[in-house]
C-alpha positions as CSV (number, residue, x, y, z in Angstrom):
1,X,0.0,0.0,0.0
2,X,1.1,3.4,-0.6
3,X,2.2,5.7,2.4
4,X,0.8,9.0,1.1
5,X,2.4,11.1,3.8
6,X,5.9,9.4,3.0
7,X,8.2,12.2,1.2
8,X,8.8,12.1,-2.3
9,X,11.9,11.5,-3.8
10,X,14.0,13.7,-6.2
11,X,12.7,12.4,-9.8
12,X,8.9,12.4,-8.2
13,X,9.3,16.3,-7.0
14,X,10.9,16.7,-11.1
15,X,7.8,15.6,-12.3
16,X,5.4,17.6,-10.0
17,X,7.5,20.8,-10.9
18,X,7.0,19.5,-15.0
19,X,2.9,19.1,-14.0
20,X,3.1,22.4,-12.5
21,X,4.7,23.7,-15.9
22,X,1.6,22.1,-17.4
23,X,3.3,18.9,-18.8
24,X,5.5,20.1,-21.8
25,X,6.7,17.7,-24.2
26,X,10.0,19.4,-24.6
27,X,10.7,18.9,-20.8
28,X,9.2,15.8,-20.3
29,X,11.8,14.6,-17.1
30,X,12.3,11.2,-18.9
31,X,9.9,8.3,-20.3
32,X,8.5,7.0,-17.5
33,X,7.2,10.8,-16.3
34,X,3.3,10.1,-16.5
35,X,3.8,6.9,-14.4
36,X,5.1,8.9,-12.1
37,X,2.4,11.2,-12.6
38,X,0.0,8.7,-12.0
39,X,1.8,7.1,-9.0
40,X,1.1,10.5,-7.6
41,X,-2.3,10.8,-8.3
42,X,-2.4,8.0,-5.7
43,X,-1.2,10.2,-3.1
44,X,-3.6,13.1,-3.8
45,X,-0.5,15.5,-6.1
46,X,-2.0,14.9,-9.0
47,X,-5.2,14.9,-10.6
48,X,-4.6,12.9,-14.5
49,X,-7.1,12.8,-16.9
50,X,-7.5,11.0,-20.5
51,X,-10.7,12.7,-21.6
52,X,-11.4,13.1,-25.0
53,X,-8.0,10.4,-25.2
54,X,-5.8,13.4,-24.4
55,X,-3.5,12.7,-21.5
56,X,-3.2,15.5,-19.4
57,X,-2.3,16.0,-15.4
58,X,-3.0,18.8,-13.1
59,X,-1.7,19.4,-9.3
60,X,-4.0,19.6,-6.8
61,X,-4.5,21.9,-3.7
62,X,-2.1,19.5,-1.6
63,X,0.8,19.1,-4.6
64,X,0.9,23.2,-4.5
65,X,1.3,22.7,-1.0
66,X,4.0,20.5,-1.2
67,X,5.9,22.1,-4.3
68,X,5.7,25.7,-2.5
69,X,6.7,24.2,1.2
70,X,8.7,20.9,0.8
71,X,6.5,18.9,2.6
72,X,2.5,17.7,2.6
73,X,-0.2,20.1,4.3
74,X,-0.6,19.5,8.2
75,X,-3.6,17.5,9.2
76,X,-5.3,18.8,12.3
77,X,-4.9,17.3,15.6
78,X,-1.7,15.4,13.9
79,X,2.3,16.7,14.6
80,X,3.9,19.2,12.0
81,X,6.4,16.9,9.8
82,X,9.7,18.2,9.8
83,X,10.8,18.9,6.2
84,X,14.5,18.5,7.1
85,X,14.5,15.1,5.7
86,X,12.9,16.0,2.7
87,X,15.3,14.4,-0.5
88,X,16.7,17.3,-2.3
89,X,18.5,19.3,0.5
90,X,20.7,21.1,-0.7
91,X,23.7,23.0,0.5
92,X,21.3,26.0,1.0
93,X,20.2,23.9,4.1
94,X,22.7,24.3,5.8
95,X,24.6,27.8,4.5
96,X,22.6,30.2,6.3
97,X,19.0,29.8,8.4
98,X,18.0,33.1,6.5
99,X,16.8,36.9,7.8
100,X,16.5,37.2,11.6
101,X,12.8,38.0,10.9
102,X,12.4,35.1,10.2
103,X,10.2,32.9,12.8
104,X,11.7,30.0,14.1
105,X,8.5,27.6,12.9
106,X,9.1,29.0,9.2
107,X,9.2,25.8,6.8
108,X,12.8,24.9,6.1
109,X,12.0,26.0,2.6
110,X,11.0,29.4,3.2
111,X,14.9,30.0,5.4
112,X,16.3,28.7,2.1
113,X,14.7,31.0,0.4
114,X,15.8,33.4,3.1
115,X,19.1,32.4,2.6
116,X,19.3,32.5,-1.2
117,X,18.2,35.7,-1.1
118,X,20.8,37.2,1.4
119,X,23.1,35.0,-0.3
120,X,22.9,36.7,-3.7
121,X,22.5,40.2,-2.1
122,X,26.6,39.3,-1.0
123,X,27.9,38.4,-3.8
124,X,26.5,41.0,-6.4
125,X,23.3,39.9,-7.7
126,X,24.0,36.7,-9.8
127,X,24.9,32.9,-8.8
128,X,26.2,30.4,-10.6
129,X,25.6,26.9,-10.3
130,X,27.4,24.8,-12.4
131,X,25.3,21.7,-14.1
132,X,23.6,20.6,-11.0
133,X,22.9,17.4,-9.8
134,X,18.6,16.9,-10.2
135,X,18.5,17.1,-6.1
136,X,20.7,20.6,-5.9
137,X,18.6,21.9,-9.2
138,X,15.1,21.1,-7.4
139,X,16.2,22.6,-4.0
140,X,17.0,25.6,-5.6
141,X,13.8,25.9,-8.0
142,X,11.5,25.2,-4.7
143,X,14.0,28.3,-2.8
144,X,13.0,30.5,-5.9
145,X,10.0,29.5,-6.2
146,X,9.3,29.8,-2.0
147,X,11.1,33.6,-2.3
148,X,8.4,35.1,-4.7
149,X,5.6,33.9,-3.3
150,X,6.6,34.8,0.3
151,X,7.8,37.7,-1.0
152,X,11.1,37.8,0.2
153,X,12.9,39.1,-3.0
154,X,13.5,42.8,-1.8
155,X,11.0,45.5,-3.1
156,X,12.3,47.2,-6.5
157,X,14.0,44.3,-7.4
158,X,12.6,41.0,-9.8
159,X,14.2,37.4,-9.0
160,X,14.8,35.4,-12.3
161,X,16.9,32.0,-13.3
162,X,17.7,29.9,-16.1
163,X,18.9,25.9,-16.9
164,X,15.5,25.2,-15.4
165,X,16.3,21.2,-15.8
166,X,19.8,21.4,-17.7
167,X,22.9,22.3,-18.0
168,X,24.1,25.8,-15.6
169,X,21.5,27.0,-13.4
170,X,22.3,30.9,-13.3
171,X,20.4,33.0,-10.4
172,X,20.3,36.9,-10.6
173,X,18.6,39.2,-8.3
174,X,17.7,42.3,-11.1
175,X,17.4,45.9,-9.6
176,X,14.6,47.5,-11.0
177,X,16.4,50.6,-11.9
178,X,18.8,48.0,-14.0
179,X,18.1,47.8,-17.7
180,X,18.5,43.9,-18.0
181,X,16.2,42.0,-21.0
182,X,18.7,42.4,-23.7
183,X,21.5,41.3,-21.1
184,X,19.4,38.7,-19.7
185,X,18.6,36.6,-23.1
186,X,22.5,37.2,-23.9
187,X,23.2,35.0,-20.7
188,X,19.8,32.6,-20.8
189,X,20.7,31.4,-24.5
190,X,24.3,31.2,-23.8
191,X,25.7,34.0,-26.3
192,X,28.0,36.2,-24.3
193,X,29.2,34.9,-21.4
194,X,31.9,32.2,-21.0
195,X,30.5,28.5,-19.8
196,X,31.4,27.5,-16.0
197,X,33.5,24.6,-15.5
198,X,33.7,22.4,-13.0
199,X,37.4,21.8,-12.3
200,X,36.3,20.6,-8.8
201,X,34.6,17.6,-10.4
202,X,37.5,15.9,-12.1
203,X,39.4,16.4,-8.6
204,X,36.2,13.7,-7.4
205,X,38.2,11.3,-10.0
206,X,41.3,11.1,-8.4
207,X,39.8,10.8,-5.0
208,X,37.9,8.0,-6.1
209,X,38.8,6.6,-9.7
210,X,36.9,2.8,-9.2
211,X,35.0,4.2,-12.5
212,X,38.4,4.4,-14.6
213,X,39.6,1.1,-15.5
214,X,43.0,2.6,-15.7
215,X,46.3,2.2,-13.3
216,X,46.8,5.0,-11.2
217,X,49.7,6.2,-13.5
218,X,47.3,6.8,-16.1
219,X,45.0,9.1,-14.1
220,X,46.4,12.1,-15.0
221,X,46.4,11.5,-18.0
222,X,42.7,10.8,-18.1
223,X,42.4,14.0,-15.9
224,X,44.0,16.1,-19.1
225,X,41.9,13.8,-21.7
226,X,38.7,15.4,-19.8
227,X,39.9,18.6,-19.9
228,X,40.7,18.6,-23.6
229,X,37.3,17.2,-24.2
230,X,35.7,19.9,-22.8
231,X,38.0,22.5,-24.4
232,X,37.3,21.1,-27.8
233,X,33.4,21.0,-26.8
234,X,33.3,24.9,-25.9
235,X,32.8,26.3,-28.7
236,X,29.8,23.8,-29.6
237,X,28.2,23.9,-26.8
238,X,29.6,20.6,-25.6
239,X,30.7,20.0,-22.1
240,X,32.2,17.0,-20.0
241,X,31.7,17.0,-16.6
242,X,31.5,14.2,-13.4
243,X,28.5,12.8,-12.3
244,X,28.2,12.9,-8.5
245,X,25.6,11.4,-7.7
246,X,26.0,8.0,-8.3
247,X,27.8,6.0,-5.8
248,X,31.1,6.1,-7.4
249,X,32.1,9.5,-9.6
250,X,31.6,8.9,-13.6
251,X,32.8,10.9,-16.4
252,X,30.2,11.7,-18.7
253,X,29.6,14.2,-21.7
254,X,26.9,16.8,-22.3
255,X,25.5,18.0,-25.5
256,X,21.9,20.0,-25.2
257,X,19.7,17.4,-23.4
258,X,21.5,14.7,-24.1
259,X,24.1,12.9,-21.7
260,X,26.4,10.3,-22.2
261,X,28.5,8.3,-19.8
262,X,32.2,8.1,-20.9
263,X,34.0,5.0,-20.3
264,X,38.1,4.9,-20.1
265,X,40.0,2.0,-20.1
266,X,44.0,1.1,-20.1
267,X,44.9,-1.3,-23.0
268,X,46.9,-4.6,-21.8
269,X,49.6,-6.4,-23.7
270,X,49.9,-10.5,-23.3
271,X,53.5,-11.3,-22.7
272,X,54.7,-15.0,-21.1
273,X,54.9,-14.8,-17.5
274,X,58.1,-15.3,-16.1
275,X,58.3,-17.9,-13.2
276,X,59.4,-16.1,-9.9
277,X,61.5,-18.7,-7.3
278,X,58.8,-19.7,-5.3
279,X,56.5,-20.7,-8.7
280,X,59.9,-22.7,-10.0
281,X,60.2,-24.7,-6.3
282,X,55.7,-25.5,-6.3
283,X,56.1,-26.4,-10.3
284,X,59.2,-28.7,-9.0
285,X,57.4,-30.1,-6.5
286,X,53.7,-29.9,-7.9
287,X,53.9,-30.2,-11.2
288,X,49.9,-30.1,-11.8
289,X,49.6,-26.5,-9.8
290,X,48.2,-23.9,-11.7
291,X,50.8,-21.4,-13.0
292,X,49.7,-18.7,-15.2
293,X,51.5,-18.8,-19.1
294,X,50.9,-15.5,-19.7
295,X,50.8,-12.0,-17.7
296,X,48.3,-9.3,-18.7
297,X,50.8,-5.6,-18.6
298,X,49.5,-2.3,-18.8
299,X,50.5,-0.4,-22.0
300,X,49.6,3.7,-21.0
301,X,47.7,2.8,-24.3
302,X,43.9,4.5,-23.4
303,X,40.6,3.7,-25.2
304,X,37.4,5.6,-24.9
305,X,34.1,4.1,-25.1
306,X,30.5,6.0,-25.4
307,X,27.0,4.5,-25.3
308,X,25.2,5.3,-28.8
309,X,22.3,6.0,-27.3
310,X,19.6,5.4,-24.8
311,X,18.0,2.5,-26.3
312,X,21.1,0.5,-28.3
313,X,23.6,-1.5,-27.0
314,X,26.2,-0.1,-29.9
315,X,29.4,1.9,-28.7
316,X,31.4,4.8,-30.0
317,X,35.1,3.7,-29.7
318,X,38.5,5.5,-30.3
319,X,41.6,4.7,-29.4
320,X,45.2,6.2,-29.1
321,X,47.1,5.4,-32.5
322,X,50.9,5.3,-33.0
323,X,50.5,8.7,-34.9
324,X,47.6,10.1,-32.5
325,X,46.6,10.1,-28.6
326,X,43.1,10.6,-27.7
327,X,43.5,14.2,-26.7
328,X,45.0,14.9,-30.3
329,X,41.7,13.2,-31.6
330,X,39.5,15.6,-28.9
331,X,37.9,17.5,-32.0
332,X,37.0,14.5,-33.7
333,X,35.7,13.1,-31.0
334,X,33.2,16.0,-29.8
335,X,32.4,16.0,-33.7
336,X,31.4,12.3,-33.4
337,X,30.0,12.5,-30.3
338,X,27.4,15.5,-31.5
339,X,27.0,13.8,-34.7
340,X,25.7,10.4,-33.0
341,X,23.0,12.5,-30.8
342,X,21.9,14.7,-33.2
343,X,21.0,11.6,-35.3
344,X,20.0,9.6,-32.2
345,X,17.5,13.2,-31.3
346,X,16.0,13.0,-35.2
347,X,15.9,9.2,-34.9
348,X,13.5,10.1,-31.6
349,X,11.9,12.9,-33.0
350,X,10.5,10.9,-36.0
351,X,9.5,8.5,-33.5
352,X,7.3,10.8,-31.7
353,X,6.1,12.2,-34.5
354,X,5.1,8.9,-36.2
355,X,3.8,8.1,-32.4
356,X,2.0,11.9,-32.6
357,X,0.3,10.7,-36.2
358,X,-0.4,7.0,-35.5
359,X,-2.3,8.7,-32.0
360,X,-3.8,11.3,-34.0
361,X,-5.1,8.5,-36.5
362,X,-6.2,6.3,-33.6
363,X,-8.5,9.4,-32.2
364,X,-9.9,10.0,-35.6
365,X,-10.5,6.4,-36.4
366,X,-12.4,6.1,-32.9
367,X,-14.2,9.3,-33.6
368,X,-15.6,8.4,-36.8
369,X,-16.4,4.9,-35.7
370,X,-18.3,6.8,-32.6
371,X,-19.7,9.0,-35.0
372,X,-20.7,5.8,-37.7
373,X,-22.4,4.2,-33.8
374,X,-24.2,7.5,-33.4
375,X,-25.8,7.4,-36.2
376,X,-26.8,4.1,-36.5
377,X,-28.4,4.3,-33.1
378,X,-29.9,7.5,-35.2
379,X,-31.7,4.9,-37.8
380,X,-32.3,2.7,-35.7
381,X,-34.6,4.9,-33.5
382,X,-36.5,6.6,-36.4
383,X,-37.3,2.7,-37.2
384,X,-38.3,1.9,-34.0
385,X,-40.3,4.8,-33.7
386,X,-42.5,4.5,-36.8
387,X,-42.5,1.1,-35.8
388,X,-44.6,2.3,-32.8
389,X,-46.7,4.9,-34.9
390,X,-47.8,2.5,-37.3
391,X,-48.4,-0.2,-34.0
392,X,-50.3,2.5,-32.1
393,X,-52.7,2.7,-35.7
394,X,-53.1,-0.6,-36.3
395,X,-53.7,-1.7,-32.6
396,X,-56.7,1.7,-32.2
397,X,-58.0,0.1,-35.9
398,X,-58.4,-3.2,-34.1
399,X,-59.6,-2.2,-31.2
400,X,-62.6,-0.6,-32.8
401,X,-63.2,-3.4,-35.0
402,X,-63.4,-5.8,-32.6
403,X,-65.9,-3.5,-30.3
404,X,-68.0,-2.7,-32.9
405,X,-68.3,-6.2,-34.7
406,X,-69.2,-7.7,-30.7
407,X,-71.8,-4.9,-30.6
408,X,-73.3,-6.0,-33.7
409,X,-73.4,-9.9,-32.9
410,X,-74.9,-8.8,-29.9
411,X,-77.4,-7.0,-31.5
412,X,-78.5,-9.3,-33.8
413,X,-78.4,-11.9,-31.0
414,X,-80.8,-10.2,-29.0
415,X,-83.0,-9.5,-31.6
416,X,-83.2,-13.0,-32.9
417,X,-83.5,-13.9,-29.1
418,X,-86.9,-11.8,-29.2
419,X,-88.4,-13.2,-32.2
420,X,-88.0,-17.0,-30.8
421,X,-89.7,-15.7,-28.3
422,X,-92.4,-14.3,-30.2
423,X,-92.8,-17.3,-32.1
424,X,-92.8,-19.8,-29.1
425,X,-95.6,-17.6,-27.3
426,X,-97.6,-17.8,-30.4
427,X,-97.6,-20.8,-31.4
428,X,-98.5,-21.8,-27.2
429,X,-101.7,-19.0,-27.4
430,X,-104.4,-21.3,-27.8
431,X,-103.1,-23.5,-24.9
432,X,-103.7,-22.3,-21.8
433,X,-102.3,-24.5,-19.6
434,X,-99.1,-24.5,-20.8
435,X,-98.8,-20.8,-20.8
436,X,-98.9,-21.3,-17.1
437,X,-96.2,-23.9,-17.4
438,X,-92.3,-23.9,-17.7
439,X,-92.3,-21.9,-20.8
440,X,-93.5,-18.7,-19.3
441,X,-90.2,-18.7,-17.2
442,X,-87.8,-19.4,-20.1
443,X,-89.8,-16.2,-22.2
444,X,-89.3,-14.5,-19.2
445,X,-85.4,-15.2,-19.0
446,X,-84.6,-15.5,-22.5
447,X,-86.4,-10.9,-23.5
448,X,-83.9,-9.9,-19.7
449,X,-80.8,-11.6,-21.4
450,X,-81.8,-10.2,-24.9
451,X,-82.5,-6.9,-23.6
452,X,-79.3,-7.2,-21.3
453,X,-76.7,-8.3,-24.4
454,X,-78.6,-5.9,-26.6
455,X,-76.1,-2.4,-27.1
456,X,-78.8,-0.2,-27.9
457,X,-80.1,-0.7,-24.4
458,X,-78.0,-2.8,-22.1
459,X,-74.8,-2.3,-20.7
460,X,-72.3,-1.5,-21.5
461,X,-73.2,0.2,-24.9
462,X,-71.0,2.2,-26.9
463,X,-72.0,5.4,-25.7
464,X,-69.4,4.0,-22.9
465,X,-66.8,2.8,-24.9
466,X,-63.8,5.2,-25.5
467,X,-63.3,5.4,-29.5
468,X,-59.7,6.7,-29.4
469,X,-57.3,4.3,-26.9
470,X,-53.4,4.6,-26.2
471,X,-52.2,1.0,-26.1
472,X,-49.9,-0.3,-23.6
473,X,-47.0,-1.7,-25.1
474,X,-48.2,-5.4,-24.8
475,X,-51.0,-4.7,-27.0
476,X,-48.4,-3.0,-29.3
477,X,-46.4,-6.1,-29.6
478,X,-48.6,-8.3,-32.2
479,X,-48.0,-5.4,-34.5
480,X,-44.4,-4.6,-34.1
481,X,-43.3,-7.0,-36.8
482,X,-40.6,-8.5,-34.2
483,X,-39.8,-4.6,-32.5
484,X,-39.5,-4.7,-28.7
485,X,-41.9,-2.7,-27.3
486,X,-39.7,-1.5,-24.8
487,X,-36.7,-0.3,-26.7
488,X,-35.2,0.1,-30.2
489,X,-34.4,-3.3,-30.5
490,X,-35.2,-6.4,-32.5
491,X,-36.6,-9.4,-30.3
């Protein structure tokens, strides 16, 4: 079961930031975004909807409340939960604790906002944070975020940033007497000012270099390769850079969006293996020990492998040549490496767009066959309907057939009824006796039934009958020509 009051992890907080920005393709936080989106739908973040077989995701009142204050609304009658445990601390945490105004029970993210803030007002106005790990880049987002809202950016002056989800996140604190739109998009789309980098990271290599397969001679020499990456990437936008959040540091290279891991290894020779004096006493002794034939030597000869991709298992190789060493080949090897994402970024863009069109055809095939379901449900109601008219005629036709051909019968019964009578009287005149008998009881009965059947007299006549009926729909059935009565439906 999930713990909804459990605190959400750095990706999860990337993707209610990308909801809040109302779910852009461009910065989608990675493929599996709207399952995350969804996942937090269970916890009451996120609304998600597929109406109309759009997706599309919304926050709710408590992901607001979460995104502006690091933490989930407080429950009454429950303890507040301290947000210093949040994931994504970041070293605003614990730089300064903010303005003294400050109460003590302010949210932790409101005192880094404090804190960014003050620290921005001591070092000029602007910040630089060079390419970010995701943790760092959302701390700071909710502290810029937290700082205009509580309206702690200081009055006459406007709080703006840039490298929202990658590469440098760049912080400035704008006067408002300070002319600063043509200088601002100078230094959002990277035009004038030179790129930060992050000496400090390749440092994190030698300290810990389990992610170079390379002796420890050779690390300084992968230390320079780096650097001559990145020197040949400058100019195209192109950086290398160490990845600190994994558990060991890894080298990687940046080009727009797109990151790949960079994999160094030291090249080995084969040569025999010369026995040492304890291996010649055990071969003496124990001739069937294993002894090794052949000893695997480091040559200082580097190779450089990169990933092709997010979805391939083929590699980009070079290696150092008698005539060239992989930082001679540094151009080249940017070159490559842009030329292998740019075609691995069409290769994805066609693939969203045929994904766009077969989606697009999907909807319009299910809207016309809605649309073709519609209007047979049309048809078929107009049929059912004059189905019932013509029912409702021929059942009213009936009706009055049947009532006036009993009438008649009747009519003619109780006349004929009379006449017997007539005759039976007559023909009995001359005999007295017998006018006294049985007969003059069955005269009697026989005129009271005749008069009683009789419509012109008896009841009920059809003076009483209604002319015009409305059927019910079980005497509509034996003229629906196999139409429920009930529905537009064939029985």
């Amino acid at each position: 079961m999930v713990d909804i009051a459990a605190p959400l992890k750095p990706y999860q907080v990337e993707v209610l930031r990308w909801v809040e920005a109302g779910c852009p393709d461009a910065d989608m936080p990675g493929d599996g975004a709207k399952q995350t989106a969804r996942a937090l739908q269970g916890r009451r973040l996120v609304a998600v909807s597929r109406r109309g077989g759009r997706w599309s995701a919304t926050l709710t009142e408590r992901g607001r409340y979460y995104l502006d204050n690091g933490r989930y609304p407080d429950v009454p009658g429950t303890a507040t939960t301290p947000s210093a445990g949040l994931p994504g601390a970041s070293p605003l945490q614990t730089a300064s604790t903010g303005k003294s105004r400050q109460p003590a029970a302010t949210p932790a993210v409101v005192r880094e906002a404090a804190a960014l803030i003050e620290k921005l007002q001591n070092c000029g106005g602007t910040l630089v944070v060079p390419d970010p790990d995701p943790d760092t880049r959302a701390s700071y987002r909710r502290a810029i975020h937290a700082a205009k809202q509580h309206n702690l950016v200081p009055d006459g002056h406007d709080l703006r940033h840039t490298g929202r989800n990658t590469g440098d996140l760049v912080i400035r604190l704008y006067s408002a007497a300070q002319p600063y739109d043509t200088d601002w998009n100078r230094l959002r789309l990277n035009q004038g000012e030179t790129r930060a980098t992050p000496p400090a990271d390749y440092g994190a290599l030698e300290q810990d270099p389990t992610n170079l397969r390379v002796t420890p001679e050779s690390i300084p020499r992968v230390i320079g390769l780096l650097h001559a990456l990145d020197s040949a990437g400058a100019d195209r936008k192109c950086r290398v850079g160490v990845n600190l959040t994994t558990k060991h540091p890894k080298p990687y290279v940046k080009f727009g969006s797109a990151r790949r891991s960079l994999d160094i290894v030291e090249e080995h020779d084969q040569v025999p293996h010369v026995l040492t004096v304890g291996e010649q006493r055990t071969k003496r002794l124990r001739p069937w020990a294993p002894i090794p034939e052949f000893d695997r030597v480091a040559t200082g000869r580097l190779r450089l492998d990169v990933a092709n991709g997010s979805y391939t298992d083929q590699r980009l190789t070079w290696h150092d040549t008698t005539t060239k060493t992989l930082e001679q080949q540094a151009g080249r090897i940017i070159a490559d490496i842009i030329k292998a994402i740019e075609k691995q970024n069409r290769i994805l863009a066609a693939f969203r767009q045929r994904e766009q069109e077969r989606q697009a055809a999907a909807r319009l095939a299910q809207q016309q066959a809605a649309e073709e379901r519609r209007r047979r449900e049309i048809e078929t109601q107009a049929q059912w309907e004059h189905a019932l008219t013509k029912a409702r005629r021929l059942a009213v036709e009936e009706h009055r057939r049947k009532t006036f051909t009993t009438a008649l019968e009747q009519w003619r019964t109780a006349a004929e009824m009379r006449a017997f009578c007539d005759a039976l009287e007559h023909s009995t005149a001359t005999d007295q006796a017998a006018g006294d008998g049985e007969l003059t009881s069955w005269l009697t009965w026989a005129r009271a039934h005749a008069d009683k059947i009789d419509p012109t007299i008896g009841t009920p006549t059809l003076a009483s009958i209604d002319f015009t009926i409305r059927p019910g729909p079980e005497g509509l059935r034996p003229h629906l020509n196999g139409w429920s009565p009930y529905r537009p439906a064939k029985e």
